[in-house]
N, C-alpha and C positions, 0 to 999 in steps of 0.2 A: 267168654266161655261160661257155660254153666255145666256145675256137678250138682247132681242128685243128691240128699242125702234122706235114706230111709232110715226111719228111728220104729223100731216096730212097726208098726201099722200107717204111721204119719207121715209124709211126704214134703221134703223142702228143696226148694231150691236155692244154690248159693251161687250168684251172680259175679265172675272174677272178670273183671279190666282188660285188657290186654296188657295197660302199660305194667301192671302187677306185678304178673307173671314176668318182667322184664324188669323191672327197678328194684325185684325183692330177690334177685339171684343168690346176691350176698346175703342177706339173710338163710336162704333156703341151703347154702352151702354150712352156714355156719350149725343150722341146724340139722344138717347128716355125718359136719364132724362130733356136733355132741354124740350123733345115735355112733360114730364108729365105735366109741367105747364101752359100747353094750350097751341092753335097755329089759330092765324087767318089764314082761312084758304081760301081765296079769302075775299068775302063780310061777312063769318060766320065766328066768334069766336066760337072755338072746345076746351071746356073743358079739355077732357081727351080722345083726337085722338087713336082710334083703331088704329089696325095693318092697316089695307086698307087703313084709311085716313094717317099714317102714312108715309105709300109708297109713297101715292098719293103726300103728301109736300117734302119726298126726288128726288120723281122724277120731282120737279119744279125745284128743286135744278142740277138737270139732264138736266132739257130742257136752261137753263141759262150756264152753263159748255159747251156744244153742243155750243149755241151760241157765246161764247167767246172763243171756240175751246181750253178749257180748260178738256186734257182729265185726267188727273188725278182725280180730281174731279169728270168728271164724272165717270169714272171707281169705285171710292169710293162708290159715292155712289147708283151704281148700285149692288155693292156689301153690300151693307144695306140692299137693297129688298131681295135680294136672303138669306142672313144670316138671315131676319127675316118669307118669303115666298119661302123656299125651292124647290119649285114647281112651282114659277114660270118662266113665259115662254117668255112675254111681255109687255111692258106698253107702253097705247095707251094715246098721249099726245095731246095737240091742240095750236093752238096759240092765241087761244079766250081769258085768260088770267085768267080764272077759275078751279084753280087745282082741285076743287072737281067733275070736268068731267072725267080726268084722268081715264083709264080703266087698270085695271092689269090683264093680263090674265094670268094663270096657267093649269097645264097640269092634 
């Protein structure tokens, strides 16, 4: 599977496995009981982060991977969005520094 990722103007794509998306479950679980316990989420503290804002903090976690050219990480966790929004297609990122702009598009 691949997501899209827009970073202003630039265009990547991240290439996720299949077996990924299947062998990182536990992982991906262990990472939405961290977010159950809230997650600031730029200037807002977020209770209990939906699916979207969920995305929207793994894929800060995506745009900081990109910039340390760390792609395991991001492939990880590009394969979070997709194991948890099946459908989607892209997430549009910024470097404003407010993840709750982040746009997830799906198909």
């Amino acid at each position: 599977m691949i997501l899209k990722i827009f970073v202003d103007e630039h265009e990547q794509d991240i290439h996720v496995p299949d077996e990924i998306l299947e062998e990182a479950k536990d992982y991906f679980d262990m990472i939405d009981k961290d977010m159950d316990q809230g997650y600031q989420m730029s200037r807002t503290w977020v209770e209990n982060p939906d699916t979207i804002q969920r995305c929207q903090i793994v894929a800060d976690r995506i745009l900081t991977a990109l910039e340390t050219d760390n792609r395991e990480t991001g492939t990880l966790m590009a394969a979070y969005i997709l194991s948890r929004v099946p459908n989607a297609y892209a997430m549009h990122l910024n470097l404003e520094g407010d993840m709750t702009l982040y746009d997830l598009e799906t198909r």
